[in-house]
PyMOL CGO cylinders between C-alpha atoms (Angstrom):
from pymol import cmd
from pymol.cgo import CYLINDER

trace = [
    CYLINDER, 105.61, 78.16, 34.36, 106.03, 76.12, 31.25, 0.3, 1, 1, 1, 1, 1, 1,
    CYLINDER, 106.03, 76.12, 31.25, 102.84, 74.74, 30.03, 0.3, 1, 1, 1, 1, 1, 1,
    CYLINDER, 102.84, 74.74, 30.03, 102.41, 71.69, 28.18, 0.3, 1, 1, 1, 1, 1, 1,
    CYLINDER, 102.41, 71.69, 28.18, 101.38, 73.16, 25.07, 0.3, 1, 1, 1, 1, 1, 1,
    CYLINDER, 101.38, 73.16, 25.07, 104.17, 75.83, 24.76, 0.3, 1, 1, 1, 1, 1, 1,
    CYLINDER, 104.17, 75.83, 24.76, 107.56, 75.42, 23.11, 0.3, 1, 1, 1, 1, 1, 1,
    CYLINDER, 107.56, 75.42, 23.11, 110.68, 75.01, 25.86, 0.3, 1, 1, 1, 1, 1, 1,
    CYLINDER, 110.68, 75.01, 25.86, 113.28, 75.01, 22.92, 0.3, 1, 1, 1, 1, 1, 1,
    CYLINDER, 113.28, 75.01, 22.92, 114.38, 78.85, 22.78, 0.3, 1, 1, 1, 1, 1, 1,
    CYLINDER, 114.38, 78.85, 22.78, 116.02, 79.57, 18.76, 0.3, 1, 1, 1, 1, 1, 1,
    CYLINDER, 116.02, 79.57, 18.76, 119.15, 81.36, 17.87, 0.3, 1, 1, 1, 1, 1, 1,
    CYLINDER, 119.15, 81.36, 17.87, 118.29, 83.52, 15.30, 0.3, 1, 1, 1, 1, 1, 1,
    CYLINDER, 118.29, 83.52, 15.30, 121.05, 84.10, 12.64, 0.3, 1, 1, 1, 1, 1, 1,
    CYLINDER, 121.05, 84.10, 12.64, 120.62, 85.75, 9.42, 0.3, 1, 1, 1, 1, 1, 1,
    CYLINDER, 120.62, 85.75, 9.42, 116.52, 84.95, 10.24, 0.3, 1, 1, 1, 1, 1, 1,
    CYLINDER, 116.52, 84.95, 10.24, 117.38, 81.36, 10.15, 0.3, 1, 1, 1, 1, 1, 1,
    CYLINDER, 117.38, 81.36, 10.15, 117.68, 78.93, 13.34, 0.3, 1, 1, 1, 1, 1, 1,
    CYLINDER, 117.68, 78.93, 13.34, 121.07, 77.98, 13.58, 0.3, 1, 1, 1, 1, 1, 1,
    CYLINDER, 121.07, 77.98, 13.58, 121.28, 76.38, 16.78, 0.3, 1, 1, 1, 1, 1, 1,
    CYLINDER, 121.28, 76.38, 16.78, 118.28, 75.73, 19.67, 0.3, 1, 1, 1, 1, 1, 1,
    CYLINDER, 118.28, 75.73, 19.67, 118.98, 75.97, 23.77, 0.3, 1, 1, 1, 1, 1, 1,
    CYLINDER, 118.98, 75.97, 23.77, 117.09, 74.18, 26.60, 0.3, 1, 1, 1, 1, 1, 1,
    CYLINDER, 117.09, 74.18, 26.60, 117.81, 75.44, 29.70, 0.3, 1, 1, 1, 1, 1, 1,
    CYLINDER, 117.81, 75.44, 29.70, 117.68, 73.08, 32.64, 0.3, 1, 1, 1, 1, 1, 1,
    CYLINDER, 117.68, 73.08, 32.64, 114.95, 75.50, 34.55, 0.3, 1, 1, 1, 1, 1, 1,
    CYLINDER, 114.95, 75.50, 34.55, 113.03, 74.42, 31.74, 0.3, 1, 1, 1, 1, 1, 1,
    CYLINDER, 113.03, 74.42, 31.74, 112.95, 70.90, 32.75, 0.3, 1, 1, 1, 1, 1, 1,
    CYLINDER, 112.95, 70.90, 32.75, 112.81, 71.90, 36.45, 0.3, 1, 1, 1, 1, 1, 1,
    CYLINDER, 112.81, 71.90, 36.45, 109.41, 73.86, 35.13, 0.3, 1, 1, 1, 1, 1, 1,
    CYLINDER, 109.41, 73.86, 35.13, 108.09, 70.90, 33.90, 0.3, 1, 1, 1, 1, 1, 1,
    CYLINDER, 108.09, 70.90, 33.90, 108.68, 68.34, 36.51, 0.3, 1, 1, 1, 1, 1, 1,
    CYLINDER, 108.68, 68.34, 36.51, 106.80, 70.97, 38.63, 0.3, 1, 1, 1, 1, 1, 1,
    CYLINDER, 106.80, 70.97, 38.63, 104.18, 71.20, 36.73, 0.3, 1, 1, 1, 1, 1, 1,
    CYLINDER, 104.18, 71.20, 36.73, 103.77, 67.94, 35.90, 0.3, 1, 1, 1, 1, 1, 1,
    CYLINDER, 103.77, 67.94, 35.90, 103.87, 67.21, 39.91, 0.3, 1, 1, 1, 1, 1, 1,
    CYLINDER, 103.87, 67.21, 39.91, 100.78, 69.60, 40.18, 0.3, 1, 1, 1, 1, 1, 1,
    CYLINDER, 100.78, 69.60, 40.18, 98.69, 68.08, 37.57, 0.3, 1, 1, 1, 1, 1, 1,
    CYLINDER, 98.69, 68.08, 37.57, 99.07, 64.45, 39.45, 0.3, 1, 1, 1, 1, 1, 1,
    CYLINDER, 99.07, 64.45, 39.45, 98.22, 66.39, 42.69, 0.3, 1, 1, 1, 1, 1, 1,
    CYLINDER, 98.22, 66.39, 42.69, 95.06, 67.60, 41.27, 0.3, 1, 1, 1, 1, 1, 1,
    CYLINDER, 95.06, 67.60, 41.27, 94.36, 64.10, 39.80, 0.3, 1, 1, 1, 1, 1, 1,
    CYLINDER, 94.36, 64.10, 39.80, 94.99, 62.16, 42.74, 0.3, 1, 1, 1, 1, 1, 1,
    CYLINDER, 94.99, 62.16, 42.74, 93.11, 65.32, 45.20, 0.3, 1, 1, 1, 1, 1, 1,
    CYLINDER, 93.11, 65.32, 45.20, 96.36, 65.27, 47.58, 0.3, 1, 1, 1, 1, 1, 1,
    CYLINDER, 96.36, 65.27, 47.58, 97.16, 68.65, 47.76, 0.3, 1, 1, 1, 1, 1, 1,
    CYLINDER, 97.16, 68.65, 47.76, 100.80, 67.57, 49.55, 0.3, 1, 1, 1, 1, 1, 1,
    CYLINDER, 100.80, 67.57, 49.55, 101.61, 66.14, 46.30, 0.3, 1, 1, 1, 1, 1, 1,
    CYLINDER, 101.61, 66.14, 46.30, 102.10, 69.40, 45.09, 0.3, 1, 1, 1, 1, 1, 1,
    CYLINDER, 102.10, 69.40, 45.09, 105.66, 69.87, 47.22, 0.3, 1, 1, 1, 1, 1, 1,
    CYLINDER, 105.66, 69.87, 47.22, 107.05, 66.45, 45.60, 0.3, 1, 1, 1, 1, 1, 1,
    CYLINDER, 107.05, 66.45, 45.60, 108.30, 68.41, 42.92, 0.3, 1, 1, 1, 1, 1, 1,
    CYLINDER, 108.30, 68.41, 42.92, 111.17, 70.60, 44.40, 0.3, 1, 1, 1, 1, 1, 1,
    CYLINDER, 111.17, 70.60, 44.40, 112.19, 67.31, 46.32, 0.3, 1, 1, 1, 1, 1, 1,
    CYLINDER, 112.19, 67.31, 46.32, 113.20, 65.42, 42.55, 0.3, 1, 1, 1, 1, 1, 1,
    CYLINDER, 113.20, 65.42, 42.55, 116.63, 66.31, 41.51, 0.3, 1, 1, 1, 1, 1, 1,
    CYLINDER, 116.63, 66.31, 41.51, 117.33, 66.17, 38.08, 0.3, 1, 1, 1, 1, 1, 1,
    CYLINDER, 117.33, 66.17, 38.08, 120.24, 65.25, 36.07, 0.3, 1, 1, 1, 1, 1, 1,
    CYLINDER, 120.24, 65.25, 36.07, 121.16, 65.66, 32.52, 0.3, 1, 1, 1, 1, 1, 1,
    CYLINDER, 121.16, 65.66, 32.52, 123.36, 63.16, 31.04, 0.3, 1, 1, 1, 1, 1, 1,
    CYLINDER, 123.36, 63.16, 31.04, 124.39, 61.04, 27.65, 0.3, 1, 1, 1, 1, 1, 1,
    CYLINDER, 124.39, 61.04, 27.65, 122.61, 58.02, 28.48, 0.3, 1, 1, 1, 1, 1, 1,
    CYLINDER, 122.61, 58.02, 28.48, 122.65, 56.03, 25.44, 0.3, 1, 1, 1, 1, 1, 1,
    CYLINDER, 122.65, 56.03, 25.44, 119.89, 54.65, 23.89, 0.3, 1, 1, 1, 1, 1, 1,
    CYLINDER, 119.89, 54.65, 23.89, 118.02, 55.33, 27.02, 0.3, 1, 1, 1, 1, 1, 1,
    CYLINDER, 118.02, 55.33, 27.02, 115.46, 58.26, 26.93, 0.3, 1, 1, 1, 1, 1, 1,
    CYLINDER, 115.46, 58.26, 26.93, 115.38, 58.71, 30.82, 0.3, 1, 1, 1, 1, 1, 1,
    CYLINDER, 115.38, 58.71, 30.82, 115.12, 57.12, 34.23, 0.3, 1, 1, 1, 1, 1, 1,
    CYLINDER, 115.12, 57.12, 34.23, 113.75, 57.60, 37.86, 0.3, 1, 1, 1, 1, 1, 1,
    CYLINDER, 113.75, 57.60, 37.86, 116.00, 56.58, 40.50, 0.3, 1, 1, 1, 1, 1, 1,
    CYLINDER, 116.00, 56.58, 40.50, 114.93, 55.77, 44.18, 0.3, 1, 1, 1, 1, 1, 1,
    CYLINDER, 114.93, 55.77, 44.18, 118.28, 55.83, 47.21, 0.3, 1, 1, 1, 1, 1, 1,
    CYLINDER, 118.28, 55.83, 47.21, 115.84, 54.48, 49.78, 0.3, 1, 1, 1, 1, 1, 1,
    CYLINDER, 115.84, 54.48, 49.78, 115.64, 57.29, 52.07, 0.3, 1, 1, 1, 1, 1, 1,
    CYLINDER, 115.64, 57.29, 52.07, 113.31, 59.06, 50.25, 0.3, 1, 1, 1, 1, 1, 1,
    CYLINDER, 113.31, 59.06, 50.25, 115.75, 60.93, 47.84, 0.3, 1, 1, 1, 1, 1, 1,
    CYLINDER, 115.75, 60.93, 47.84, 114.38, 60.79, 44.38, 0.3, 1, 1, 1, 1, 1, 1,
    CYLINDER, 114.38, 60.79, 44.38, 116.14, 61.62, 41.10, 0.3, 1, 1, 1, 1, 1, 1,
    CYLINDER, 116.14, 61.62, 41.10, 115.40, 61.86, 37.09, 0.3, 1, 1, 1, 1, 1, 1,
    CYLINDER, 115.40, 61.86, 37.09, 118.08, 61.60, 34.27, 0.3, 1, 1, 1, 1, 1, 1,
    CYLINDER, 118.08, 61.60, 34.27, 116.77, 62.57, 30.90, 0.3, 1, 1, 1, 1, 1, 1,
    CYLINDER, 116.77, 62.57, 30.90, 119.09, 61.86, 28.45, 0.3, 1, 1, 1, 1, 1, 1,
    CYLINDER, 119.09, 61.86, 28.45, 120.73, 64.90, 26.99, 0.3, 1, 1, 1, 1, 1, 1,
    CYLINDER, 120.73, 64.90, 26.99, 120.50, 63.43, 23.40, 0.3, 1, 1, 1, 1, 1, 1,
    CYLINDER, 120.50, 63.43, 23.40, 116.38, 63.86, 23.56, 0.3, 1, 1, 1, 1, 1, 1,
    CYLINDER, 116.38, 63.86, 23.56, 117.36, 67.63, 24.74, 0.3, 1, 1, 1, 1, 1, 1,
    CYLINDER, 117.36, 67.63, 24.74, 120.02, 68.39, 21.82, 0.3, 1, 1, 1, 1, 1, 1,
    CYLINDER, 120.02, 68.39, 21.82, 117.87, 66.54, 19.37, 0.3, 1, 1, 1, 1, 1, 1,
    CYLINDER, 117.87, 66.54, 19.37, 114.49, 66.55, 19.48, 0.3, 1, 1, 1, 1, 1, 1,
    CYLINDER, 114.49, 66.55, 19.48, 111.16, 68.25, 19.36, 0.3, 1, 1, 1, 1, 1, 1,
    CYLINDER, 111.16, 68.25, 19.36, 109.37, 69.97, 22.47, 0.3, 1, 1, 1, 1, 1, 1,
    CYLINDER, 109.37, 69.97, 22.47, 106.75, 67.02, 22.75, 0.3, 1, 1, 1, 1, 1, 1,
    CYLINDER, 106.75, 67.02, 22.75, 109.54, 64.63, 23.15, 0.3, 1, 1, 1, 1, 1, 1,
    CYLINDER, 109.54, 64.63, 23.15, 111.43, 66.70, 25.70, 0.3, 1, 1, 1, 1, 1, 1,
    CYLINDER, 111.43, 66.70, 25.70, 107.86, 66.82, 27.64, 0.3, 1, 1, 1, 1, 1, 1,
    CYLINDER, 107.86, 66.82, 27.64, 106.87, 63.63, 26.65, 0.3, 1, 1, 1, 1, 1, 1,
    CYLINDER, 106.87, 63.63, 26.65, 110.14, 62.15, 28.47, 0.3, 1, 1, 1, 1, 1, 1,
    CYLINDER, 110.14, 62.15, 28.47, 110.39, 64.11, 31.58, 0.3, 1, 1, 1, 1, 1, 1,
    CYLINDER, 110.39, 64.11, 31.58, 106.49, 63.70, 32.21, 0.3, 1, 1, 1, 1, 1, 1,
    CYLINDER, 106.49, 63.70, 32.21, 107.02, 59.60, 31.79, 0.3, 1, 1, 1, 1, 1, 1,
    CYLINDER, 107.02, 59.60, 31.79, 109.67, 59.54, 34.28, 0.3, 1, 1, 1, 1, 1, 1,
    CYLINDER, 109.67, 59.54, 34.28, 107.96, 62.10, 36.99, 0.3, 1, 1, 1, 1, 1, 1,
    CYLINDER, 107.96, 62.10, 36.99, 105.10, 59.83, 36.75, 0.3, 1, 1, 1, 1, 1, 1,
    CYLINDER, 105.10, 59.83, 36.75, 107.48, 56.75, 37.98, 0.3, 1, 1, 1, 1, 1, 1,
    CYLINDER, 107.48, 56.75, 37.98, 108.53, 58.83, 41.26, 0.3, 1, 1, 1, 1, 1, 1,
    CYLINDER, 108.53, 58.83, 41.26, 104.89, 59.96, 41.78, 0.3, 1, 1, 1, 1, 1, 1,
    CYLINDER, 104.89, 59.96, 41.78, 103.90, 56.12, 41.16, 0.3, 1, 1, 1, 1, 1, 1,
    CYLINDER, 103.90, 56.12, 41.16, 106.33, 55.18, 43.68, 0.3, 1, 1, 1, 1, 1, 1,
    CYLINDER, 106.33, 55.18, 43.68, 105.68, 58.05, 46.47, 0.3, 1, 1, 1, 1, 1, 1,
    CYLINDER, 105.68, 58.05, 46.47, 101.86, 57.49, 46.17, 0.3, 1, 1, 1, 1, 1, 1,
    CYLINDER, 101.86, 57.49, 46.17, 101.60, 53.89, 46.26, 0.3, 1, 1, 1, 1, 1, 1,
    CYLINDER, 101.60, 53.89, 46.26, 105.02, 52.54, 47.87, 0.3, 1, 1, 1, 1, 1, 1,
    CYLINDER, 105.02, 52.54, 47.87, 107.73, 50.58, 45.50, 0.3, 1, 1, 1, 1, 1, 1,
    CYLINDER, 107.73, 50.58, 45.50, 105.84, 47.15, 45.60, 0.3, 1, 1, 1, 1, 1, 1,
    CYLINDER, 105.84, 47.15, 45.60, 102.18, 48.63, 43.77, 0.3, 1, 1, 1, 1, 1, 1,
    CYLINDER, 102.18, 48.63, 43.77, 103.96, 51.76, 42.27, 0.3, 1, 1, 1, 1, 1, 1,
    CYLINDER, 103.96, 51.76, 42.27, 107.46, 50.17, 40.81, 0.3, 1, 1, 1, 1, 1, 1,
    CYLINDER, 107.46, 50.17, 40.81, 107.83, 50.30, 37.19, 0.3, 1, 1, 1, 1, 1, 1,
    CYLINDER, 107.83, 50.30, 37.19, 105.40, 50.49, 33.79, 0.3, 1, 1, 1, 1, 1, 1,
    CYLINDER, 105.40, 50.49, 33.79, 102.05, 48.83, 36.19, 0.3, 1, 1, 1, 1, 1, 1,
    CYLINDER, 102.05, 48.83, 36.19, 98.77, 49.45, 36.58, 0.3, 1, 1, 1, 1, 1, 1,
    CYLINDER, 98.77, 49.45, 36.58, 99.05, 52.64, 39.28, 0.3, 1, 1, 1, 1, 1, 1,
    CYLINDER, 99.05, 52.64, 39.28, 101.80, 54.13, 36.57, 0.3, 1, 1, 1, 1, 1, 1,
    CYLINDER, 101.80, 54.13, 36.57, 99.57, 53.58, 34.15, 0.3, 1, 1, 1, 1, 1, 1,
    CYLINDER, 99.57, 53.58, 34.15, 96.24, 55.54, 35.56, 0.3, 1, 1, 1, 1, 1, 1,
    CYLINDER, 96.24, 55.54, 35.56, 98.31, 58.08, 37.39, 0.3, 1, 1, 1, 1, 1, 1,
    CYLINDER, 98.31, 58.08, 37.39, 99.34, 58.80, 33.11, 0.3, 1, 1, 1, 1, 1, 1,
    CYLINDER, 99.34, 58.80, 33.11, 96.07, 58.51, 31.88, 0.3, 1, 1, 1, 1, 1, 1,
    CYLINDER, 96.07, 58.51, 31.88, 94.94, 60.46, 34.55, 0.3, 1, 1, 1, 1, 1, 1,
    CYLINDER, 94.94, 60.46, 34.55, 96.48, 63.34, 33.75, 0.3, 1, 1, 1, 1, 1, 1,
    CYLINDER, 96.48, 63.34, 33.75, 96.11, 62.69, 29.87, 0.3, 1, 1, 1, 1, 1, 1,
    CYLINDER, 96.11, 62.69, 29.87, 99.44, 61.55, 29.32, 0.3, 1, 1, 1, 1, 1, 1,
    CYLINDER, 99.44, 61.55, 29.32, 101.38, 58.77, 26.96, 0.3, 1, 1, 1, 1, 1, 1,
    CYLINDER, 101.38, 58.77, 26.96, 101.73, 55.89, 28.83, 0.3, 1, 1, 1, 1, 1, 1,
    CYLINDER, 101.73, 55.89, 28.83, 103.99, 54.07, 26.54, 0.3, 1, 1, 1, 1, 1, 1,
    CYLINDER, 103.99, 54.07, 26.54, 106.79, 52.14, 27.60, 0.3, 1, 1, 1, 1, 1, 1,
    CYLINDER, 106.79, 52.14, 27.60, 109.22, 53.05, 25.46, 0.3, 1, 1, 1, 1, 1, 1,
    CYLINDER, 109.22, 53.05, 25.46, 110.36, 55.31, 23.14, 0.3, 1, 1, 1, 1, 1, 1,
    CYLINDER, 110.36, 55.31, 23.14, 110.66, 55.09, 19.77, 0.3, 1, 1, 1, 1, 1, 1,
    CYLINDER, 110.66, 55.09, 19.77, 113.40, 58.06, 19.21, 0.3, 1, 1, 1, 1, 1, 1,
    CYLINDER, 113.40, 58.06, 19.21, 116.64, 57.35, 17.63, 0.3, 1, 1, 1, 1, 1, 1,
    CYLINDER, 116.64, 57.35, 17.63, 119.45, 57.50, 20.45, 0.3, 1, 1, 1, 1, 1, 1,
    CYLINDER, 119.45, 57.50, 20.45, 123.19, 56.52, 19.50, 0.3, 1, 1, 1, 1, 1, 1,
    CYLINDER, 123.19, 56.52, 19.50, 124.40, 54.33, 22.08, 0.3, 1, 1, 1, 1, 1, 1,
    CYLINDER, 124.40, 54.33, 22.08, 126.63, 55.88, 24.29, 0.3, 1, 1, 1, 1, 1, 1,
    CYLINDER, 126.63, 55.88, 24.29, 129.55, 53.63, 22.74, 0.3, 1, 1, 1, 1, 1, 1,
    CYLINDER, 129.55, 53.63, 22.74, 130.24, 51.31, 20.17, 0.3, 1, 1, 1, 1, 1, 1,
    CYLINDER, 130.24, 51.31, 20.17, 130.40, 48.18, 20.69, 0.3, 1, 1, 1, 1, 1, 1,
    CYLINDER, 130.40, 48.18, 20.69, 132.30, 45.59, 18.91, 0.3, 1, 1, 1, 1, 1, 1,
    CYLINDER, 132.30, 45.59, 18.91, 130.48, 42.35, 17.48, 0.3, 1, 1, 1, 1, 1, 1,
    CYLINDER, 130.48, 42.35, 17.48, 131.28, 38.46, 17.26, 0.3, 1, 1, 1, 1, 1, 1,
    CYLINDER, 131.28, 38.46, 17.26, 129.81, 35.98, 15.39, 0.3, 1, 1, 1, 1, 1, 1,
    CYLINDER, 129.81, 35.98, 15.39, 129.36, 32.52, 17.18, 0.3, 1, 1, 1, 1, 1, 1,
    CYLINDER, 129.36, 32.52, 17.18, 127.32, 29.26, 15.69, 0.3, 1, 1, 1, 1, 1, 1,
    CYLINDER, 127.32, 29.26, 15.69, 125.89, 26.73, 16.73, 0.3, 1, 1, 1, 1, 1, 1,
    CYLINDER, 125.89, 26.73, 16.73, 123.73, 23.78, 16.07, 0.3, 1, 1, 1, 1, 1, 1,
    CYLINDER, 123.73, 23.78, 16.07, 120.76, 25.48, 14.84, 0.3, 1, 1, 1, 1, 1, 1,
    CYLINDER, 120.76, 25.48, 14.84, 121.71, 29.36, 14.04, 0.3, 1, 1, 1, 1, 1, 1,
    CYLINDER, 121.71, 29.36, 14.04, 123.82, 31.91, 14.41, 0.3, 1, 1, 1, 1, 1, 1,
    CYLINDER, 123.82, 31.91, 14.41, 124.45, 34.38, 17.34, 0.3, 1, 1, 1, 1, 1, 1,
    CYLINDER, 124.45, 34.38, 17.34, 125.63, 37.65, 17.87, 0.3, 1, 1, 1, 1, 1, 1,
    CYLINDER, 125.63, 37.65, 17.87, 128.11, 38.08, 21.04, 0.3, 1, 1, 1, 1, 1, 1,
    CYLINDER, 128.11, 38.08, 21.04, 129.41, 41.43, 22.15, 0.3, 1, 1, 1, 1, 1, 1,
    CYLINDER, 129.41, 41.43, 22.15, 132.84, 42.05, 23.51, 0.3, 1, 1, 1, 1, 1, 1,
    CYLINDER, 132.84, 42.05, 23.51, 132.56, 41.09, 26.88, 0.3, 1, 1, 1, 1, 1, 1,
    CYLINDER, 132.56, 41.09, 26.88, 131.42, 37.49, 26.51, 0.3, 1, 1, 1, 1, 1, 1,
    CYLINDER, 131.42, 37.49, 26.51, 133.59, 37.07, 23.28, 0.3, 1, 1, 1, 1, 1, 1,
    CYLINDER, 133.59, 37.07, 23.28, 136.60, 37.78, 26.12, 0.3, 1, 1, 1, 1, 1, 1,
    CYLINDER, 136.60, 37.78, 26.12, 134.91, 35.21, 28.50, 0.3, 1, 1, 1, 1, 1, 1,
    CYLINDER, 134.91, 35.21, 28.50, 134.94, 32.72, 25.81, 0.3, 1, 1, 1, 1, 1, 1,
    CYLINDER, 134.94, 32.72, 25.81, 138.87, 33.43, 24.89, 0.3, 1, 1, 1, 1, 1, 1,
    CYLINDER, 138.87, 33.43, 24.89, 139.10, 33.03, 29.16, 0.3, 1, 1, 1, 1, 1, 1,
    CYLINDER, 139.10, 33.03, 29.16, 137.34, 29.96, 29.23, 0.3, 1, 1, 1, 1, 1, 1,
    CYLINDER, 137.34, 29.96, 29.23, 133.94, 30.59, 29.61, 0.3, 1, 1, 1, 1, 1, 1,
    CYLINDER, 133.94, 30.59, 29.61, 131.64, 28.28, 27.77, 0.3, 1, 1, 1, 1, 1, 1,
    CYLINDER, 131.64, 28.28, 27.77, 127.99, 29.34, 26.24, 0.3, 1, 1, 1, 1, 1, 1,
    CYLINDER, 127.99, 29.34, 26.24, 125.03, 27.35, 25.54, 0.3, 1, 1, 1, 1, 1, 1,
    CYLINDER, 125.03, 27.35, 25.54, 122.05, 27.60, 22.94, 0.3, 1, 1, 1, 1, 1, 1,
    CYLINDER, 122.05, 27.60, 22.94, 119.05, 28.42, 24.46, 0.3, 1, 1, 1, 1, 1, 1,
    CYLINDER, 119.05, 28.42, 24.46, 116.99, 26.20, 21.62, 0.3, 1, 1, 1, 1, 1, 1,
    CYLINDER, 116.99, 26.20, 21.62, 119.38, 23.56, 20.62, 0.3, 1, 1, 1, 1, 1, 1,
    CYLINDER, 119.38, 23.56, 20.62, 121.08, 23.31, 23.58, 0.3, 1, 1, 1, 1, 1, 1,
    CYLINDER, 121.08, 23.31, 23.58, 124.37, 22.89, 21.88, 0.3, 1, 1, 1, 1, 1, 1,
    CYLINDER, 124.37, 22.89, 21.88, 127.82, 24.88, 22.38, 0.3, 1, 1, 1, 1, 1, 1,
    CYLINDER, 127.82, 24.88, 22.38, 128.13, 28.30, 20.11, 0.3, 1, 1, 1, 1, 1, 1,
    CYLINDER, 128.13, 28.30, 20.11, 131.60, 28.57, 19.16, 0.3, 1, 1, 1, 1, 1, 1,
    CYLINDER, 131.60, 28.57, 19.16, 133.52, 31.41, 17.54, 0.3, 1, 1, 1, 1, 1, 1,
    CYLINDER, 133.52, 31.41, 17.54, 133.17, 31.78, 13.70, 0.3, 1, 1, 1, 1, 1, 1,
    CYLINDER, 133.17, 31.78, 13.70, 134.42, 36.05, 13.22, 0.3, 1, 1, 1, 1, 1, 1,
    CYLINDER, 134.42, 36.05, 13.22, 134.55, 39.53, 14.57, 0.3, 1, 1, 1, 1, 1, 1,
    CYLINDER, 134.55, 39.53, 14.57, 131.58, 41.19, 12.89, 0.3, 1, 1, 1, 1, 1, 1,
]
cmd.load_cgo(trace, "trace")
């Protein structure tokens, strides 16, 4: 088992300098369940404990997003950690990141969707109770998955950056409002 502490980022040694670092996805799979056993000992529910095999994981280009727990319904659960944070970035973050988002299925398996759903007060315990970072977001530096291209619009009190999809609703018709002024924004440039 991984623990916390230790490094999950195995080095390529070449000419005694690291050329290149791996993560392997057991990795990851040895964190989540690990990371499931230290909220079962927190919370004292031992059937905690078999939540862990039950999470499938993905690992995927998600943009600027660091990760994300996703519930079907029928009591399927998945985490995507973005495969930027695993190409990237330190240990800690890797951890950090995989931890955050295992505590949002726990959250949600523990205390149903309504009290355990998103960055609450049960999210929030269940991290401190395990002595983890309970921050909300991250503050690595993801590329966005694409680029997107930028319009400048005006209107009567500043001006307003619109992305390609509502700069083609405005060429279609589609008219936008200020939300201070209360005036039209109109096309000025592509940025």
């Amino acid at each position: 088992m991984v623990d916390f502490q230790s490094k999950i980022l195995y080095y390529v040694y070449i000419n005694n300098q690291i050329e290149e670092f791996i993560v392997n996805k057991s990795d990851v799979r040895n964190i989540i369940n690990e990371t499931v056993d230290k909220f079962s000992k927190y919370l004292g529910i031992p059937q905690v404990s078999t939540y862990g095999d039950a999470i499938d994981l993905e690992i995927k280009n998600m943009g600027t997003c660091g990760g994300k727990a996703i519930f079907n319904g029928i009591g399927k659960t998945k985490i995507v950690i973005n495969s930027q944070i695993l190409d990237n970035y330190t240990d800690t973050d890797i951890i950090d990141t995989v931890v955050h988002e295992v505590g949002h299925v726990i959250s949600v398996l523990v205390y149903g969707w309504d009290n355990g759903k998103g960055h609450g007060k049960k999210w929030k315990s269940l991290m401190t109770g395990i002595g983890a970072n309970y921050e909300r977001c991250h503050t690595l530096n993801l590329k966005p998955k694409r680029k997107v291209k930028q319009f400048l619009y005006k209107c009567g009190c500043r001006d307003h950056t619109i992305t390609s999809i509502k700069h083609n609703r405005y060429l279609k018709g589609t008219k936008y409002e200020c939300n201070f002024c209360k005036t039209e924004i109109n096309f000025v440039k592509a940025l």
